[in-house]
C-alpha positions in Angstrom: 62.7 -9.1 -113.8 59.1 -10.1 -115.6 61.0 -12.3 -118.5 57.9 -14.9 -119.3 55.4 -12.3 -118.2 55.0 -9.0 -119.6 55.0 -7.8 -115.9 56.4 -8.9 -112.3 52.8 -7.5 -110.5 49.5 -6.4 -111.7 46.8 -5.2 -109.6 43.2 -5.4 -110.7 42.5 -1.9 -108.6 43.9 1.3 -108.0 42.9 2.0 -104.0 45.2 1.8 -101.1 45.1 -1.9 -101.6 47.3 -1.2 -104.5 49.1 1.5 -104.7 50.9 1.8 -101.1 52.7 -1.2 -102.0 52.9 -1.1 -105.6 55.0 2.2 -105.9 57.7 1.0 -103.5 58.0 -2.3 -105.5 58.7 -0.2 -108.4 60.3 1.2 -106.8 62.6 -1.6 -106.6 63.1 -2.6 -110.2 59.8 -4.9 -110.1 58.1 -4.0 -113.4 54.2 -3.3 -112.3 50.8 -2.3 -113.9 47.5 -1.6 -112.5 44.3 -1.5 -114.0 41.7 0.5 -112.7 38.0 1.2 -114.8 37.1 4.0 -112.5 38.7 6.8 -110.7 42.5 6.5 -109.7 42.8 6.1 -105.7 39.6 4.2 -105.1 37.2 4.8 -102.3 39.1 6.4 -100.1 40.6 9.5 -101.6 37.4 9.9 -104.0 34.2 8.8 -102.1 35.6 7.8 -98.6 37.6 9.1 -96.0 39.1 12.1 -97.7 35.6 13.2 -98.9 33.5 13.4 -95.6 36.4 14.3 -93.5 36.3 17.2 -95.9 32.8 18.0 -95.2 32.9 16.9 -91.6 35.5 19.3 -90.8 33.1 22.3 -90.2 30.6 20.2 -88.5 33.4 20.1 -85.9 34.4 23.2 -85.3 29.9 24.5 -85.7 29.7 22.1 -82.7 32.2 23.4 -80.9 31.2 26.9 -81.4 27.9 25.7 -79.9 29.6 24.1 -76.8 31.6 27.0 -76.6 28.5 29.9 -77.3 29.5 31.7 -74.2 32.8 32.6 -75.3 32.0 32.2 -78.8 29.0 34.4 -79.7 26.7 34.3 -83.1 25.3 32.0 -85.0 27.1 30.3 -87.1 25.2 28.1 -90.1 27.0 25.4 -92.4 26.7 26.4 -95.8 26.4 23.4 -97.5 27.1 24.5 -100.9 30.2 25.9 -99.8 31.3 22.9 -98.4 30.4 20.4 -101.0 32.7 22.6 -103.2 35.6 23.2 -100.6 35.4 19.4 -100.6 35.1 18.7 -104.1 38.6 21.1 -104.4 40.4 19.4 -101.9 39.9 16.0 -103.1 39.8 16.7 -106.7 43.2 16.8 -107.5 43.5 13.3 -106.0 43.3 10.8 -108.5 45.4 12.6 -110.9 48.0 12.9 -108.2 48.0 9.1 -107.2 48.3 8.0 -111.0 51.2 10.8 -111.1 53.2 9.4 -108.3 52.6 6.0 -109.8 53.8 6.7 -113.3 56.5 8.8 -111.9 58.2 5.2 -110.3 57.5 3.3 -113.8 54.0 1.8 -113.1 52.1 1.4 -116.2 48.5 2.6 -114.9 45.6 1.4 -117.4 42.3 2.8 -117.1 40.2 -0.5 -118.3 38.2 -3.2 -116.8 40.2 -5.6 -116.3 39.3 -9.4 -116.4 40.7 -12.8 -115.5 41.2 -15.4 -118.3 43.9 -17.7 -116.8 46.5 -17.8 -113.2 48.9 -15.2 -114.7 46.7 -13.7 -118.1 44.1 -10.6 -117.5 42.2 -9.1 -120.6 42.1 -5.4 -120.7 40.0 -3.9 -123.8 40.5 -7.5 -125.5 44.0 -7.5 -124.9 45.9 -10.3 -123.4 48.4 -9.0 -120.5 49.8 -11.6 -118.0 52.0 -11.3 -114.8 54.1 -13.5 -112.4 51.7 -12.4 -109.8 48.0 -11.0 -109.7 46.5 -8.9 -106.8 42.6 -8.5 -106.7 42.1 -5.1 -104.9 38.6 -4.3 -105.9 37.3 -3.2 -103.0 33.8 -2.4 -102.0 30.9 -0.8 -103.0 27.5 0.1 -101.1 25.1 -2.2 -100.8 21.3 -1.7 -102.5 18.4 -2.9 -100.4 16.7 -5.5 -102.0 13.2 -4.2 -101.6 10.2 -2.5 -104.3 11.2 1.1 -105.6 15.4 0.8 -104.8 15.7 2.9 -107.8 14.6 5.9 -106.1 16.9 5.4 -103.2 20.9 7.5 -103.4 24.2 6.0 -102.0 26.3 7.4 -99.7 28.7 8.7 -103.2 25.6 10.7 -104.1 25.5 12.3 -100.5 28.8 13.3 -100.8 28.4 15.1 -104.2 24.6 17.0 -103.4 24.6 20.5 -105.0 21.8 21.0 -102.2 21.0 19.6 -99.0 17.4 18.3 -99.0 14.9 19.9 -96.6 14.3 16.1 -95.1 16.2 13.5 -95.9 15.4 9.3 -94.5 18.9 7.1 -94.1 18.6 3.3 -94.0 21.1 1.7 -91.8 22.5 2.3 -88.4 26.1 1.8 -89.0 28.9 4.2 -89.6 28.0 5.9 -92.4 23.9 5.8 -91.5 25.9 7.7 -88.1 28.1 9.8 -89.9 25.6 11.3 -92.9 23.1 11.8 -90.0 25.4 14.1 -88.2 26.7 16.1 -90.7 22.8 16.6 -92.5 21.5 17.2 -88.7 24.0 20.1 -88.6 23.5 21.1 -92.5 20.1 21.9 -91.2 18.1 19.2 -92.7 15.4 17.1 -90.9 16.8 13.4 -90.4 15.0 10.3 -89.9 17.1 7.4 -89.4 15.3 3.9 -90.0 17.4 1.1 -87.8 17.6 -2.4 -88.7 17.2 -3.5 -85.0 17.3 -1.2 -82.0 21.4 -0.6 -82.0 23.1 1.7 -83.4 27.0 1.2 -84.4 27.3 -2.6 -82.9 31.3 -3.3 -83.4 31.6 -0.4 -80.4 30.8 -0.3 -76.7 27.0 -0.1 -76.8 26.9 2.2 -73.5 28.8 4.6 -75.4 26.9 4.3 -78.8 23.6 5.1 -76.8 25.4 8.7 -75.7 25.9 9.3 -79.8 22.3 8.5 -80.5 20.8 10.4 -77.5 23.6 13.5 -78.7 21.6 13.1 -82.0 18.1 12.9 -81.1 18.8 15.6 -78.7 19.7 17.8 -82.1 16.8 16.6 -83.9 17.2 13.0 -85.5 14.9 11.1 -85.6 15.3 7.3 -85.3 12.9 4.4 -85.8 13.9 0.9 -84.2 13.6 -2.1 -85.9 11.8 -0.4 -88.5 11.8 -3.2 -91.2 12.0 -0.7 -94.3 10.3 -3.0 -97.2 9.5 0.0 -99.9 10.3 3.1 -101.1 7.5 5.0 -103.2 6.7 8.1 -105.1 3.8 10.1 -105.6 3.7 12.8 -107.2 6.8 15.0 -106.2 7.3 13.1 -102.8 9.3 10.0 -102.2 8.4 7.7 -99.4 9.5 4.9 -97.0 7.4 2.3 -96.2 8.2 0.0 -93.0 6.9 -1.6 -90.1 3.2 -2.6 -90.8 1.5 -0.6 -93.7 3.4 2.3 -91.8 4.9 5.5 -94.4 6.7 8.6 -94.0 7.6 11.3 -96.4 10.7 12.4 -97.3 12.7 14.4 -100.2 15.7 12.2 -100.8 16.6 9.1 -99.3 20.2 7.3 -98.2 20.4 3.6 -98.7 23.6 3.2 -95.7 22.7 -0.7 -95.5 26.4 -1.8 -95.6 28.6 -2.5 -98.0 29.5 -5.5 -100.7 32.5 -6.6 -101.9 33.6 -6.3 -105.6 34.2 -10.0 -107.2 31.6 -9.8 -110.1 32.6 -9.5 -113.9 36.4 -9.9 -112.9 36.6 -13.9 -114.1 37.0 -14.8 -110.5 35.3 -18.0 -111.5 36.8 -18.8 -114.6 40.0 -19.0 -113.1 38.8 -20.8 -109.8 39.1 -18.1 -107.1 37.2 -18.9 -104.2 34.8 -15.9 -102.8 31.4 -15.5 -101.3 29.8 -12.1 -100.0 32.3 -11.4 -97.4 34.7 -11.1 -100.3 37.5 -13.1 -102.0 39.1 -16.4 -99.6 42.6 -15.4 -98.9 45.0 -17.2 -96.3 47.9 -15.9 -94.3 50.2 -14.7 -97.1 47.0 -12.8 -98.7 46.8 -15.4 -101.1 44.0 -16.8 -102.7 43.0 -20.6 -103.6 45.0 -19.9 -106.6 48.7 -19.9 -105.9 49.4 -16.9 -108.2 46.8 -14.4 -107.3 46.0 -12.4 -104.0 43.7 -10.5 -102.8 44.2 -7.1 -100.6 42.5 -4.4 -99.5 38.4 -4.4 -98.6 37.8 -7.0 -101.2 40.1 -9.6 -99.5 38.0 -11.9 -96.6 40.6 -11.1 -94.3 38.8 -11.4 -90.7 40.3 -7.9 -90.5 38.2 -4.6 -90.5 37.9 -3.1 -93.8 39.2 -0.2 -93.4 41.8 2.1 -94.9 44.9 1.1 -92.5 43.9 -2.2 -93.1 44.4 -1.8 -97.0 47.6 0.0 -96.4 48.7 -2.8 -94.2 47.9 -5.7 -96.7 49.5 -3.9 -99.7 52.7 -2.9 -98.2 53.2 -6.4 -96.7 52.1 -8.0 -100.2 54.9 -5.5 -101.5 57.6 -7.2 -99.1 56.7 -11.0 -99.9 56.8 -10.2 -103.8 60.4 -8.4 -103.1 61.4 -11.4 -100.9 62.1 -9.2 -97.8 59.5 -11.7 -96.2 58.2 -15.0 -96.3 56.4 -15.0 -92.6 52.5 -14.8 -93.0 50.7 -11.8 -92.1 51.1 -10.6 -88.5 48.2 -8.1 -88.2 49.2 -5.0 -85.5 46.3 -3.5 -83.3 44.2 -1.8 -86.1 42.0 1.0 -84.8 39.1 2.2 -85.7 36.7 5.3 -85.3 32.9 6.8 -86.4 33.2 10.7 -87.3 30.1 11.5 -85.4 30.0 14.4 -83.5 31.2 13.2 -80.5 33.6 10.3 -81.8 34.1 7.0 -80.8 37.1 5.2 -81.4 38.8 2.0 -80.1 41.9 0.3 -80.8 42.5 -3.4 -78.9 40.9 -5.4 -76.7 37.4 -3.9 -76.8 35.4 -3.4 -73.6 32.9 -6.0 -74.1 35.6 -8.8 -74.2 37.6 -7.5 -71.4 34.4 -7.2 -68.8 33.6 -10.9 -69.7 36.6 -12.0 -68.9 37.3 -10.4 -65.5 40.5 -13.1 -64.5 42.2 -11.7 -67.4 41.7 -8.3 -67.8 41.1 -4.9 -65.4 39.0 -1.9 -67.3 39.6 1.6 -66.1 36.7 4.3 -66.8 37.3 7.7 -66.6 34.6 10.8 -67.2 36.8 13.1 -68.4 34.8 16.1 -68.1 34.8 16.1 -64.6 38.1 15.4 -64.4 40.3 16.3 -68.0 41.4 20.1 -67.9 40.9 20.2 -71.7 37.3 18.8 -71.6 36.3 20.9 -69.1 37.8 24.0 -70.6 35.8 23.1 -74.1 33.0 23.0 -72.0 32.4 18.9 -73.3 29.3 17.7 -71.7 30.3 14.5 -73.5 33.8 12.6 -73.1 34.5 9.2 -71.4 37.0 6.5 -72.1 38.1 3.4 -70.7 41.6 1.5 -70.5 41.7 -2.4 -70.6 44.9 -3.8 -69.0 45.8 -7.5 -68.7 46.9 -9.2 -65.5 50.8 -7.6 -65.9 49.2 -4.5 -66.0 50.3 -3.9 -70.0 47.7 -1.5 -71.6 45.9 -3.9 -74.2 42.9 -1.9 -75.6 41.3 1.6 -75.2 38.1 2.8 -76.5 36.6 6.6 -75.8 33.9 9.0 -77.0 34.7 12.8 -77.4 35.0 15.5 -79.6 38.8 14.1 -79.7 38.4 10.2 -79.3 40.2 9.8 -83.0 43.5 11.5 -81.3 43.4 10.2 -78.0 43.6 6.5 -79.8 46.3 7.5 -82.2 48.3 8.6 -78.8 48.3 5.2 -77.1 48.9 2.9 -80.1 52.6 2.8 -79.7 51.9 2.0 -75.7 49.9 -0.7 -77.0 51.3 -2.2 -80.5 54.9 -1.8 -79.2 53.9 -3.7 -75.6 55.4 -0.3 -73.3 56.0 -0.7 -69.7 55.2 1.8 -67.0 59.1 2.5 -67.0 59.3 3.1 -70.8 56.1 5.4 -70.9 57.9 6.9 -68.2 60.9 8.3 -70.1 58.4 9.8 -73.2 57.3 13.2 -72.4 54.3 14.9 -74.2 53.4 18.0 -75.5 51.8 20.0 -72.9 48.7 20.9 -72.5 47.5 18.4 -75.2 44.9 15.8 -75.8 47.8 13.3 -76.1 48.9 14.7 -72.8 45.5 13.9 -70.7 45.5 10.7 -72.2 48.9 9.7 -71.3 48.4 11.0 -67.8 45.1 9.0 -67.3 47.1 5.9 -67.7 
């Protein structure tokens, strides 16, 4: 199809903002490269969700051996060593498994930094390569406090990778991986201090339940300092230090700068070819496009208004996939997206948060349920910890649903049809669930 161009596509990235929809274009005769100067599969696979799921997945079950300690005797101790390793072989196959499938359809993958010269021409290791169509899918990387001694601060890719878990280790940040890195080091056995930016944790979620998640931690150990206006990091000696509040220190062995994350636009000749961006990432509109006609952003980079998240990536790059192959030319239409923090309890939410529906009582009804006074399951795991609440609008439709447990990320992923797909009481009605199951109780709470 590419006659003028030496390609139909090429994507500037090789993350789930490219390569969900680029292999089914190939798929489809579009001739498609993407070049990528680090690892194959972006954050996700290599430093993202696949990683600390990996090495969250024995937090959960040592936590539920603690609930559980009168059925369930011993002691059991994380071995962190172990599990860096375990996770390092389960995600190390990866990238060469993405770039596999890829190649496999016809995708020429290059691994070079790619950068714009003109609307359809990218140089790759000085060589001129244009396309129909270019998609910036660059995502995002952590963010580095701008304060004195930054240099001696580790991201949250350097957590992931530790040969050793510290004796005490200081985060900076109180979002969800500040949230998630203190739970899993809590239970690696290391002392945590977590230094806040103001005196919430987690703000996009239900702040009721986000103070049961930090009481859960302090209860374990964690330490947390509110509003603690971290302005140095120091070393003397063999010790590092944070320095916050007024003249006020604390020692430390390793420290986590969680203080968000930035999108990548620099040293990709975004402004030599007039692409609009600022630090919520590249300006797209509601075909992904950006404010040149022949490039589009997708994927964390892209200034969306969406969450940056994985299914959000996934989303963008298949629907990017069905414009270029003509199968659409509607804008965008954005399903429920959910969302959920890996802490030990979760919290997850999909919908019309709680937040929006409680101010606005005339539209919307909220249902709250403790569930483990009242949820067989919870009560037989011996939870101390599980409550979630249903929004419904005036027609009684379920339109959001948020909940904190040991298994809020399933209980979400249960209801998404009821909600994405609008079901009535009468269509619920005919779908019968596993039982007993999580998806089960959740249904049945309805």
């Amino acid at each position: 199809m590419a006659e003028k161009y030496d390609y139909d596509v090429l994507y500037i990235g090789a993350g789930h903002g490219t390569f969900d929809g680029a292999m089914p274009l190939a798929q489809k005769g579009f001739k498609i490269a993407v070049v990528e100067a680090d690892k194959i599969g972006g954050t996700c696979p290599n430093w993202g969700c696949n990683a600390k799921i990996a090495l969250d997945t024995p937090i959960k079950i040592y936590e539920q051996q603690k609930q559980m300690s009168n059925i369930l005797e011993g002691n059991l101790k994380i071995n962190w060593k172990n599990n860096v390793e375990n996770k390092r072989k389960t995600i190390n196959s990866l990238p060469d498994m993405i770039e596999n499938g890829m190649q496999s359809m016809g995708i020429d993958v290059i691994k070079e930094w790619g950068k714009l010269i003109d609307k359809h021409t990218v140089n790759v290791d000085d060589n001129k390569i244009t396309a129909q169509n270019i998609v910036i899918a660059t995502g995002l990387r952590p963010n580095k406090l701008d304060i004195p001694g930054n240099e001696l601060a580790h991201d949250s890719k350097d957590f992931m990778d530790l040969d050793e878990m510290p004796e005490n280790i200081s985060i900076i940040g109180s979002g969800y991986i500040a949230m998630e890195f203190a739970t899993i080091a809590n239970a690696s056995g290391a002392n945590v201090t977590v230094f806040m930016h103001s005196d919430r944790i987690l703000r996009p979620f239900y702040q009721p339940y986000t103070e049961i998640i930090m009481k859960s931690l302090e209860d374990k150990g964690v330490k947390f300092v509110k509003s603690a206006n971290v302005n140095k990091f120091s070393k003397e000696n063999d010790k590092l230090f944070v320095e916050y509040g007024n003249s006020q220190k604390q020692a430390t062995d390793w420290i986590l700068d969680a203080a968000g994350r930035i999108p990548n636009v620099e040293n990709i000749g975004l402004e030599n070819v007039g692409v609009e961006f600022d630090k919520k990432g590249i300006k797209v509109d509601e075909y992904l496009r950006t404010s040149v006609d022949s490039i589009y952003a997708s994927g964390d980079v892209a200034d969306s208004g969406q969450p940056k998240l994985t299914p959000t990536a996934i989303f963008q790059s298949t629907y990017l996939m069905k414009l270029f192959a003509k199968e659409t030319a509607a804008p965008i239409k954005y399903p429920n997206i959910p969302s959920v923090v890996f802490t030990t309890p979760r919290i997850a939410q999909v919908g019309v948060s709680i937040d929006d529906a409680k101010a606005k009582p005339e539209e919307y009804t909220v249902k709250e349920n403790d569930l483990t006074k009242t949820d067989w399951y919870r009560i037989m795991t011996n939870d101390t910890i599980a409550q979630n609440a249903y929004v419904y609008d005036k027609s009684n439709q379920l339109v959001g649903f948020t909940e904190i447990s040991n298994e809020a990320d399933n209980a979400v992923d249960s209801l998404l049809p009821v909600i994405e797909l609008k079901l009535n009481a009468e269509q619920t009605g005919k779908i019968v669930q596993l039982f007993p199951s999580i998806s089960s109780d959740t249904w049945g709470n309805m």
